[in-house]
N, CA and C atoms as a LAMMPS dump frame, in Angstrom:
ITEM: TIMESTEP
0
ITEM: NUMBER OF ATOMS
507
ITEM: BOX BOUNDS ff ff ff
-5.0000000000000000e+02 5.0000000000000000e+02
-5.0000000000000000e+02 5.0000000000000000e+02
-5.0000000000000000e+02 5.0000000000000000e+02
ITEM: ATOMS id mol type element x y z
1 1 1 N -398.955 237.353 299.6
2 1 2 C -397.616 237.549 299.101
3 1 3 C -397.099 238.931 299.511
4 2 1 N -395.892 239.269 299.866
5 2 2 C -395.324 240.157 300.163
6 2 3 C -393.798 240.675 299.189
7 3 1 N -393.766 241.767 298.957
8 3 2 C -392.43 241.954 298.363
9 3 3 C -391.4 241.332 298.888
10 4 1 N -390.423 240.953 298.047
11 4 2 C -389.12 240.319 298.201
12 4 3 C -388.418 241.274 299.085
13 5 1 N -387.907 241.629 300.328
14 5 2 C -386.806 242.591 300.6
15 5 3 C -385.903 242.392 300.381
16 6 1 N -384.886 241.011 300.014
17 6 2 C -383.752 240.388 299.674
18 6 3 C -383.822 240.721 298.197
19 7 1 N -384.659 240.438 297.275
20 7 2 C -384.885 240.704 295.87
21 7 3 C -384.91 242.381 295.342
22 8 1 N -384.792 242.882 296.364
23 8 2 C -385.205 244.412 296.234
24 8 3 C -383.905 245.014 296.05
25 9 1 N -383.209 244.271 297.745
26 9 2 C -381.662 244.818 298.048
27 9 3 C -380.971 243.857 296.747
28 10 1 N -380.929 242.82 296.291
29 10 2 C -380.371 242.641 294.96
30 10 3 C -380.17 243.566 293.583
31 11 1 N -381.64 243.61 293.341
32 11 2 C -382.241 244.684 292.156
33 11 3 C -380.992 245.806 292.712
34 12 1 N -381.357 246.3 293.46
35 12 2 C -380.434 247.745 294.288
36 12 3 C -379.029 247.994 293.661
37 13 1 N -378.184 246.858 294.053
38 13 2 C -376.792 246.179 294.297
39 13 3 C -376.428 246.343 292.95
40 14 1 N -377.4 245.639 292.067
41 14 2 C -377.479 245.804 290.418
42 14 3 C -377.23 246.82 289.87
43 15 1 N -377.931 247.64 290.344
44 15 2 C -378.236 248.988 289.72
45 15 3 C -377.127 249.628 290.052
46 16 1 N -376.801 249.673 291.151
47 16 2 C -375.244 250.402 291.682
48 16 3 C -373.81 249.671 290.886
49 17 1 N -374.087 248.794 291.028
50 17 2 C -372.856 247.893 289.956
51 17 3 C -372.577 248.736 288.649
52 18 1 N -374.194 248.548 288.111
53 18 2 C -374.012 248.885 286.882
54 18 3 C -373.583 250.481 286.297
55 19 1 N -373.169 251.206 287.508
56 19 2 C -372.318 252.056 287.329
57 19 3 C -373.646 253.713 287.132
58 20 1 N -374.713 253.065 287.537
59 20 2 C -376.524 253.724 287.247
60 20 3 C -376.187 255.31 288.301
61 21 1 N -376.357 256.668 288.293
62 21 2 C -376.837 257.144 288.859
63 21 3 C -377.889 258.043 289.509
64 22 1 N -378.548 257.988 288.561
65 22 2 C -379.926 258.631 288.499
66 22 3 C -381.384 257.51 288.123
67 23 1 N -381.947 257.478 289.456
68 23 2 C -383.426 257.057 288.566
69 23 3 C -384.406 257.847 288.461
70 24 1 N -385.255 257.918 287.781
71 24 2 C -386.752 258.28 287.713
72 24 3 C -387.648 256.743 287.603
73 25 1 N -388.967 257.193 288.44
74 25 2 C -389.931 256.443 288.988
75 25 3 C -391.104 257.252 289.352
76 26 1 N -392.114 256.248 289.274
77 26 2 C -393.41 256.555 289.738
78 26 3 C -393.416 255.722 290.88
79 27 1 N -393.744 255.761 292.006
80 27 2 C -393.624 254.848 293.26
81 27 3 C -394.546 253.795 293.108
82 28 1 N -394.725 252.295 293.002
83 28 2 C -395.456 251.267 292.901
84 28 3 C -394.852 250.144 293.891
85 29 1 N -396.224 249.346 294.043
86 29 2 C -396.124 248.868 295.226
87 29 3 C -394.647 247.656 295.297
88 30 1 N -394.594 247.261 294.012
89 30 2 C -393.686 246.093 294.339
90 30 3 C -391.803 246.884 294.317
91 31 1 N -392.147 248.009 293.428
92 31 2 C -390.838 248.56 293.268
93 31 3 C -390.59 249.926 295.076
94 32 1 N -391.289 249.637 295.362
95 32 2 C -391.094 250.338 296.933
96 32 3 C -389.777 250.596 297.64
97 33 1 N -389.812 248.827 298.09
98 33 2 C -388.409 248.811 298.868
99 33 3 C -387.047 249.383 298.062
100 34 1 N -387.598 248.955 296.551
101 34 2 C -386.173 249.335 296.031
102 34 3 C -385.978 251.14 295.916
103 35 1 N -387.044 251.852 295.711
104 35 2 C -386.9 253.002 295.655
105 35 3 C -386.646 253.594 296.862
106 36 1 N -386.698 253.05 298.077
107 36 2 C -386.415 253.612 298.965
108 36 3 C -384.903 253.587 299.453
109 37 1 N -384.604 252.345 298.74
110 37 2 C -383.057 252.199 299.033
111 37 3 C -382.592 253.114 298.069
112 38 1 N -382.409 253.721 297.365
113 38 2 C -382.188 254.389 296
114 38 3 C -382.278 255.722 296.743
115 39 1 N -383.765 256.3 297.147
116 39 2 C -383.477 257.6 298.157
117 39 3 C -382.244 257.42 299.064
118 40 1 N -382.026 256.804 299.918
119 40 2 C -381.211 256.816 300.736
120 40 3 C -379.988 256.684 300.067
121 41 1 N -379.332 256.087 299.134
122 41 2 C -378.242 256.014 298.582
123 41 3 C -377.434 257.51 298.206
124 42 1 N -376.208 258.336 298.887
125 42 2 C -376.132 259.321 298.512
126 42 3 C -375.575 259.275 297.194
127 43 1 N -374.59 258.489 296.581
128 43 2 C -374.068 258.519 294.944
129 43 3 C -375.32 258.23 294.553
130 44 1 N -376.615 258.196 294.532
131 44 2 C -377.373 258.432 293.284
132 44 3 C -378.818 259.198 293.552
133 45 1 N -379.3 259.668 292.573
134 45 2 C -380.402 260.696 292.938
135 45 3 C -381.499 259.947 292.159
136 46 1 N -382.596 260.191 293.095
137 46 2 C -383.799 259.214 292.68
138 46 3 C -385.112 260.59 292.173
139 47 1 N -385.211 260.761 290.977
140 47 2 C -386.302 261.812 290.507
141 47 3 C -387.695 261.18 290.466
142 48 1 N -388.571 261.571 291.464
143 48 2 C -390.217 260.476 291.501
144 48 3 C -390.643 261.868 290.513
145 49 1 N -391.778 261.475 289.769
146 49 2 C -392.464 261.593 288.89
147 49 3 C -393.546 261.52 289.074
148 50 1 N -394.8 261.879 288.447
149 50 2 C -396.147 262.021 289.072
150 50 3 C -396.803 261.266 287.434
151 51 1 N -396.288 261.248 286.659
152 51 2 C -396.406 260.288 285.493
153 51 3 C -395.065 259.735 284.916
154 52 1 N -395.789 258.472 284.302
155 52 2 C -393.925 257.698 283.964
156 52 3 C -393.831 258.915 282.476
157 53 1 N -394.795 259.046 281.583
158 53 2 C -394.084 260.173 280.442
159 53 3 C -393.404 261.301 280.69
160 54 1 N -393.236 261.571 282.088
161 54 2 C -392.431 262.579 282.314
162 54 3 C -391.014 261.935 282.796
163 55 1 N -390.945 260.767 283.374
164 55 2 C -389.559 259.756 283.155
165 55 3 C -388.586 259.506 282.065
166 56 1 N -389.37 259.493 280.629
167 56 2 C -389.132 259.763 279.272
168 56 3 C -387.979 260.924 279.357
169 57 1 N -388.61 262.192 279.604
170 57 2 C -387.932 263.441 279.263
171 57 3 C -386.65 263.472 279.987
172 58 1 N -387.021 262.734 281.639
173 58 2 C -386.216 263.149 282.512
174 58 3 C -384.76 262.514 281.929
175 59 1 N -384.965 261.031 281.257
176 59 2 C -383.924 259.921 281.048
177 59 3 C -382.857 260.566 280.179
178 60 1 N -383.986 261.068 279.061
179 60 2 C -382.889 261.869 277.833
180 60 3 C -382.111 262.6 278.277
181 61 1 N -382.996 263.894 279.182
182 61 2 C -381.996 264.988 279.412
183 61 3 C -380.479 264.155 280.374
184 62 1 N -380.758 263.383 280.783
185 62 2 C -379.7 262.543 282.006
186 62 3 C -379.088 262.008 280.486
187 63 1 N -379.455 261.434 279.627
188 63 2 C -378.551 261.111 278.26
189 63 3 C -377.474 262.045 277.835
190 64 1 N -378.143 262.673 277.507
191 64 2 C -377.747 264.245 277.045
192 64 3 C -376.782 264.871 277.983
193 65 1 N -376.565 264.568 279.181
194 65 2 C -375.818 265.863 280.657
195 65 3 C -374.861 264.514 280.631
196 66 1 N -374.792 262.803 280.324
197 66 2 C -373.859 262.354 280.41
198 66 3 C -374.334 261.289 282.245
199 67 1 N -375.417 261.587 282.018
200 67 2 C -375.593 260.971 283.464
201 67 3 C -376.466 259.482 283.478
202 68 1 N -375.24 258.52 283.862
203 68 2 C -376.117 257.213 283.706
204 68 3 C -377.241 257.279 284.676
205 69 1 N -378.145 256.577 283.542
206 69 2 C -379.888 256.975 284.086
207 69 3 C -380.656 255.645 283.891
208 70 1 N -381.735 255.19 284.816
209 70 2 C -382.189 254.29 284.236
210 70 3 C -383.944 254.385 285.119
211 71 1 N -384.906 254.085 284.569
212 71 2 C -386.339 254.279 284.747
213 71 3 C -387.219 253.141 285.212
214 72 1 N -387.795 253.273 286.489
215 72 2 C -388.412 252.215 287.091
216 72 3 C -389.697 252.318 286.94
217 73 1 N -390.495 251.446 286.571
218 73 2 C -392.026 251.959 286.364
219 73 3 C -392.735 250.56 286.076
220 74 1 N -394.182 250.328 286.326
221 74 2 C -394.897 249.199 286.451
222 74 3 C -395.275 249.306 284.563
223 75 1 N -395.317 248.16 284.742
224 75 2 C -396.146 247.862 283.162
225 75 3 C -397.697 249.046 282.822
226 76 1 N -398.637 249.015 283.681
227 76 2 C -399.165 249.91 283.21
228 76 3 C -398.944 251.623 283.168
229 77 1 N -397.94 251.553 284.297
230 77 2 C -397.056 253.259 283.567
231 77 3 C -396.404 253.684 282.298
232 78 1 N -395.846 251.727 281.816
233 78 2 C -395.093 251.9 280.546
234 78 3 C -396.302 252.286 279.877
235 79 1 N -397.903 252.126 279.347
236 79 2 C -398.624 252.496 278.078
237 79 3 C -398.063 253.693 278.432
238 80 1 N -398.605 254.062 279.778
239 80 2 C -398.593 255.819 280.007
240 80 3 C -397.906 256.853 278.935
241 81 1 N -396.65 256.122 279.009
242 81 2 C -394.769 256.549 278.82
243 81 3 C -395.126 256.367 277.161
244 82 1 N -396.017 255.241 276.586
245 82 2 C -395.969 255.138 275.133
246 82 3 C -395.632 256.123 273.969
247 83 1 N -396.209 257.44 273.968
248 83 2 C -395.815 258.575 273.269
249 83 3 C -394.171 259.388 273.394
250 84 1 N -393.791 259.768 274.975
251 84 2 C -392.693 259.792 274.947
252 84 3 C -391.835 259.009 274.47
253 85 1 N -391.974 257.83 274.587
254 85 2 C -391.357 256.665 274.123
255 85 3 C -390.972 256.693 272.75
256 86 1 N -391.986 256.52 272.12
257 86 2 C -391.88 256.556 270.119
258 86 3 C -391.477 257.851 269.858
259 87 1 N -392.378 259.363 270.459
260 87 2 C -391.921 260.301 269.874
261 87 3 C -391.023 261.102 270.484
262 88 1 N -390.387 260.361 271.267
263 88 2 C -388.877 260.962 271.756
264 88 3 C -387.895 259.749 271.232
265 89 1 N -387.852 259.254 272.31
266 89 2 C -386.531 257.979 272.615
267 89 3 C -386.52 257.686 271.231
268 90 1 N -387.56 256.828 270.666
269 90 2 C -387.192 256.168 269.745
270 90 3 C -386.815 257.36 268.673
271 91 1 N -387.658 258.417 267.966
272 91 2 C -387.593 259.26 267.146
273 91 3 C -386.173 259.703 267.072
274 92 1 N -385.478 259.908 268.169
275 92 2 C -383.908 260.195 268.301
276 92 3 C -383.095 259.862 268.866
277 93 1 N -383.266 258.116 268.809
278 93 2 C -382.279 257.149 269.347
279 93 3 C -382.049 257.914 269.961
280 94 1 N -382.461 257.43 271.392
281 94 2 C -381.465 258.053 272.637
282 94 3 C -382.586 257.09 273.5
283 95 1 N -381.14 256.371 274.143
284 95 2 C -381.54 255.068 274.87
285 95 3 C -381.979 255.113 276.115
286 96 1 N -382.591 254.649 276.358
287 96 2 C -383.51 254.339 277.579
288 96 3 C -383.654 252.464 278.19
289 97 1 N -383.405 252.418 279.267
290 97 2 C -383.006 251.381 280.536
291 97 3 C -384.131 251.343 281.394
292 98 1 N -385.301 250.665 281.059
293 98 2 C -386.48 250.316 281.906
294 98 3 C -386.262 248.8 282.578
295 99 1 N -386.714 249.187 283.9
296 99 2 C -386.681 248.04 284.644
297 99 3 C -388.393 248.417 284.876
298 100 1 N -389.078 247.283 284.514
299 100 2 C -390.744 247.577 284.137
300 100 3 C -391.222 245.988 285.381
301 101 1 N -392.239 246.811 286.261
302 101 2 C -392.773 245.645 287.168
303 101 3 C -393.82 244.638 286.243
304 102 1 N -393.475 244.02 286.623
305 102 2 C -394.58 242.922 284.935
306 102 3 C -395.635 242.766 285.731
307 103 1 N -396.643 243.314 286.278
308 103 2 C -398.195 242.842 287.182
309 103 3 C -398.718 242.605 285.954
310 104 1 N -400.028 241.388 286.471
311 104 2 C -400.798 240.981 285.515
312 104 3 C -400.387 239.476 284.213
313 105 1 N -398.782 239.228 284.853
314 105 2 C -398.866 237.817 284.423
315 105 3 C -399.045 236.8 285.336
316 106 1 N -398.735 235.695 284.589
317 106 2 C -399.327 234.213 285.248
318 106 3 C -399.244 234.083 286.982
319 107 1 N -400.54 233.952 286.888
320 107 2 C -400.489 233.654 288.429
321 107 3 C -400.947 235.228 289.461
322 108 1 N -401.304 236.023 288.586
323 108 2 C -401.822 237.346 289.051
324 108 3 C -402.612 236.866 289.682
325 109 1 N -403.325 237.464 291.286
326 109 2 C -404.437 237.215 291.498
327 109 3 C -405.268 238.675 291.585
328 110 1 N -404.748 240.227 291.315
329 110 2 C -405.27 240.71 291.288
330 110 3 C -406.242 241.073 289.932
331 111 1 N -407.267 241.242 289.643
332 111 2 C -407.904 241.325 288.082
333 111 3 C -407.495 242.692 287.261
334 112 1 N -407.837 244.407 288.129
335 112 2 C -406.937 244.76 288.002
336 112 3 C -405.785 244.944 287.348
337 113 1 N -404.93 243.884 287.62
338 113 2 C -403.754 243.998 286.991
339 113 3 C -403.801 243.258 285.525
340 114 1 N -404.177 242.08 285.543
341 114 2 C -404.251 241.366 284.226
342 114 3 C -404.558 241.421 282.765
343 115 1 N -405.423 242.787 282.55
344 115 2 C -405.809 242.675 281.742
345 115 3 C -403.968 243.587 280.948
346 116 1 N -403.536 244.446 281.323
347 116 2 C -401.844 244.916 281.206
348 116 3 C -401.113 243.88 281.14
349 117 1 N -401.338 242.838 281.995
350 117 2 C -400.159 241.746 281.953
351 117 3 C -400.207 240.698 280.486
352 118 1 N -401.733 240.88 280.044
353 118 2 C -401.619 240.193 279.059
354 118 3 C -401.197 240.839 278.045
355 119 1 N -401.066 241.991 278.09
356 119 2 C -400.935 242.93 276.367
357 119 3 C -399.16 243.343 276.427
358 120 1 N -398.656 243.623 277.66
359 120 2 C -397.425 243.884 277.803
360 120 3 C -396.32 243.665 276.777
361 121 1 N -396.407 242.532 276.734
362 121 2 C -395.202 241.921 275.684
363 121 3 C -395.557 242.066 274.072
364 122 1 N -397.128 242.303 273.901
365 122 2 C -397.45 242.341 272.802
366 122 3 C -396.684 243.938 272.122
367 123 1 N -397.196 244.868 273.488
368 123 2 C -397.044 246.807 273.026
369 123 3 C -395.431 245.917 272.724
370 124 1 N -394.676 246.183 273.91
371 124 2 C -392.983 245.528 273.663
372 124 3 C -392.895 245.321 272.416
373 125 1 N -393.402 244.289 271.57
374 125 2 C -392.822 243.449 270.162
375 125 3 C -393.601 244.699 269.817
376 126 1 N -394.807 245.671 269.932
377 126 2 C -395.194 246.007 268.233
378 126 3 C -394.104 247.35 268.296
379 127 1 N -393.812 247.812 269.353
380 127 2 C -392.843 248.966 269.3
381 127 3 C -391.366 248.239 269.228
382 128 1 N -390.974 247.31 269.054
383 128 2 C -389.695 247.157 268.503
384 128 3 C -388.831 246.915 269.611
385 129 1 N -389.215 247.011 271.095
386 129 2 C -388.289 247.202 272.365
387 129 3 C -387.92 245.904 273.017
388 130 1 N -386.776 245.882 272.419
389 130 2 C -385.898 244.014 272.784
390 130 3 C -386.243 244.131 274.613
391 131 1 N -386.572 243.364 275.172
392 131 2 C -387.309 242.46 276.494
393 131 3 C -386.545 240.957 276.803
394 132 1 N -386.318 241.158 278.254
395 132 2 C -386.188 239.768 278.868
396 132 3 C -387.118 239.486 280.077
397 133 1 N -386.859 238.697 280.614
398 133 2 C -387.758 238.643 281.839
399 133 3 C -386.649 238.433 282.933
400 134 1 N -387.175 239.576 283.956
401 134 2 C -385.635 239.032 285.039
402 134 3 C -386.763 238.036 286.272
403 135 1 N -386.205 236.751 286.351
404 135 2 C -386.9 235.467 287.309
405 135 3 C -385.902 235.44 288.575
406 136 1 N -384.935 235.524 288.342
407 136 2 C -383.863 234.57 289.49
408 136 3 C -382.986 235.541 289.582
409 137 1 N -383.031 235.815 291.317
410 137 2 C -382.089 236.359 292.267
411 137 3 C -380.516 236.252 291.652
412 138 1 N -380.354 235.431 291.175
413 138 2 C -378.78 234.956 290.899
414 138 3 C -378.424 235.924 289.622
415 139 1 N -379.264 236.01 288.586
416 139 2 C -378.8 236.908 287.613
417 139 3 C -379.141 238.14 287.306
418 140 1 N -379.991 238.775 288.242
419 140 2 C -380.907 239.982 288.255
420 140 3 C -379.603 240.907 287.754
421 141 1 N -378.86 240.67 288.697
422 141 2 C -377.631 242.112 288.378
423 141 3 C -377.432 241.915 287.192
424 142 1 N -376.643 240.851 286.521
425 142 2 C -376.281 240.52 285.242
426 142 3 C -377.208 241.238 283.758
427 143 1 N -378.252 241.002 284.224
428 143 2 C -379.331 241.521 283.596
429 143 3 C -379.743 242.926 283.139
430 144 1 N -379.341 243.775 284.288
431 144 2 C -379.742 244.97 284.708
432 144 3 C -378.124 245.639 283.615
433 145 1 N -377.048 245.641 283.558
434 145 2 C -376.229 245.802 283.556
435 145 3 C -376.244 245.271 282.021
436 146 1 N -376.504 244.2 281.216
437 146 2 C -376.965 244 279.724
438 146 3 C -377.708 244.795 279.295
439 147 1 N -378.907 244.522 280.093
440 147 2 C -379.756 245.888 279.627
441 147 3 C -379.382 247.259 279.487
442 148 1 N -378.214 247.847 280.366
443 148 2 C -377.856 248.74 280.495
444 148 3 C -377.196 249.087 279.118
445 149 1 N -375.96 248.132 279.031
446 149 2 C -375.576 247.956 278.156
447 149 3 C -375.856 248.311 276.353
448 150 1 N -376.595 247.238 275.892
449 150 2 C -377.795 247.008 275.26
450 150 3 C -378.209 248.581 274.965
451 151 1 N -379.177 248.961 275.854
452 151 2 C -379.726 250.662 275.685
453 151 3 C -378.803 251.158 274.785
454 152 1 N -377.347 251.694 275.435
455 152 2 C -376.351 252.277 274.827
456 152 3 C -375.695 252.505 273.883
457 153 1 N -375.526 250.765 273.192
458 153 2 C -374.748 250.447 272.101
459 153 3 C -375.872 250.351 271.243
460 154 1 N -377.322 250.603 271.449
461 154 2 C -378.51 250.192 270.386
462 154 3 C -378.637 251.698 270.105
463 155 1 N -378.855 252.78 271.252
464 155 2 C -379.414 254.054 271.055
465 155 3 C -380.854 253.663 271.071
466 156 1 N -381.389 252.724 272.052
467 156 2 C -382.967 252.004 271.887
468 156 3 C -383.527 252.282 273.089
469 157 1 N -384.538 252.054 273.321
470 157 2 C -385.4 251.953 274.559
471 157 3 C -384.895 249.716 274.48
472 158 1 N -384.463 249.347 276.028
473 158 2 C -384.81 248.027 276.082
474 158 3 C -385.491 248.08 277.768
475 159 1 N -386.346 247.093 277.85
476 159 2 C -386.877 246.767 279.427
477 159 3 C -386.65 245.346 279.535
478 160 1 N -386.29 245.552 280.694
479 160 2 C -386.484 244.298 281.983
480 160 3 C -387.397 244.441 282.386
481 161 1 N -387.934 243.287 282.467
482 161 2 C -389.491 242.864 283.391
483 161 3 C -389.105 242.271 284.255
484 162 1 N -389.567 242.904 285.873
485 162 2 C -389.144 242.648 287.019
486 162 3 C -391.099 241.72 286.68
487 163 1 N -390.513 240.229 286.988
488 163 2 C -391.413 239.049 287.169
489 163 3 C -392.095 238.959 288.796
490 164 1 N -393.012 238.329 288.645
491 164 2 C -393.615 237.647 290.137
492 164 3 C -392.326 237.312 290.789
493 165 1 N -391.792 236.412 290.097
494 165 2 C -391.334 235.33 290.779
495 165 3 C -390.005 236.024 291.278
496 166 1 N -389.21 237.184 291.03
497 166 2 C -388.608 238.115 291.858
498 166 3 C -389.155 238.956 292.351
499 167 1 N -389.975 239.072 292.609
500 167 2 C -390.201 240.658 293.148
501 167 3 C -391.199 240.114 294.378
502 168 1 N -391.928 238.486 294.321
503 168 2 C -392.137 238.602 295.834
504 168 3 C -392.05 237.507 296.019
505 169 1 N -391.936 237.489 297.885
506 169 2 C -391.259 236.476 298.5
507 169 3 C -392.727 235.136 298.342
C-alpha cells in the first residue's frame, strides 16, 4: 500500500478552505505528502515539532495571536500530546483541531501499529474529545472544516481520524 497522493492533495484543499493557517506536526509517514504541500504553500506556515506535546503549546499560542491553527499528528503522538492536552487545552478551554493518522485499525498489517489503534478511541471517549472518522475523499474537506468549527464554538480539543481507507491508495 502506498499513500493516497490524490487523498493528500484533498486533505490539503480542506485545510486551505477551511480558512487554516498555521500547522504544527511531527512528520509521519502517511501524513508526508500532505505536509509537504503545506511547506510549500506560501499563505500558511507549517511549524514541525520534534514531539506532538510541543504542538499543544504551539496551537494555543496560534489561539491566543488569533491565528487559525490546526495539528497533524499520528495516533501514537496523540498519547505523547496527552498531558498538554488535559493540562493545557482542556484546563483552559482553548480549542484545538487535530487531524490524527488512525494506524493500527482494522486491517493494519503492521503489529507495531496496532496495539495504539486499538486503544485510540478508547483515550478519545475517556478524555471527553468528540471524534469522527474521515473515510471518503468526497467529504474529507467538509469534515476538516466541522471540526474546525466544532474546536471553536466548544473551546475543546476535537480530532479527525485520518482512516486507512483515505490515506492510502
Amino acid at each position: 500500500m502506498t499513500v493516497s497522493y490524490e487523498n493528500s492533495k484533498t486533505i490539503f484543499e480542506g485545510i486551505k478552505a477551511a480558512g487554516i493557517r498555521s500547522v504544527s506536526a511531527l512528520p509521519e509517514t502517511w501524513l508526508g505528502l500532505l505536509l509537504q504541500r503545506i511547506e510549500e504553500e506560501p499563505a500558511m506556515t507549517l511549524v514541525q515539532v520534534a514531539k506532538e506535546e510541543e504542538a499543544i503549546g504551539i496551537a494555543a499560542g496560534a489561539y491566543f495571536a488569533g491565528v487559525p491553527h490546526i495539528l497533524l499528528m499520528q495516533n501514537h503522538g496523540f498519547f505523547g500530546a496527552v498531558n498538554g492536552i488535559v493540562s493545557l487545552a482542556e484546563l483552559y478551554h482553548i480549542p484545538l483541531c487535530m487531524l490524527i493518522a488512525y494506524r493500527g485499525h482494522w486491517g493494519e498489517p503492521y503489529p507495531w501499529h496496532t496495539r495504539g489503534g486499538i486503544v485510540t478511541e478508547g483515550v478519545l471517549r475517556a478524555l471527553a474529545i468528540p471524534f469522527e472518522h474521515a473515510r471518503d475523499r468526497m467529504k474529507v474537506a467538509k469534515q476538516i472544516r466541522e471540526a474546525w468549527t466544532f474546536s471553536q464554538s466548544s473551546l475543546s480539543p476535537v480530532a479527525l481520524l485520518l482512516t486507512r481507507d483515505l490515506m492510502e491508495d
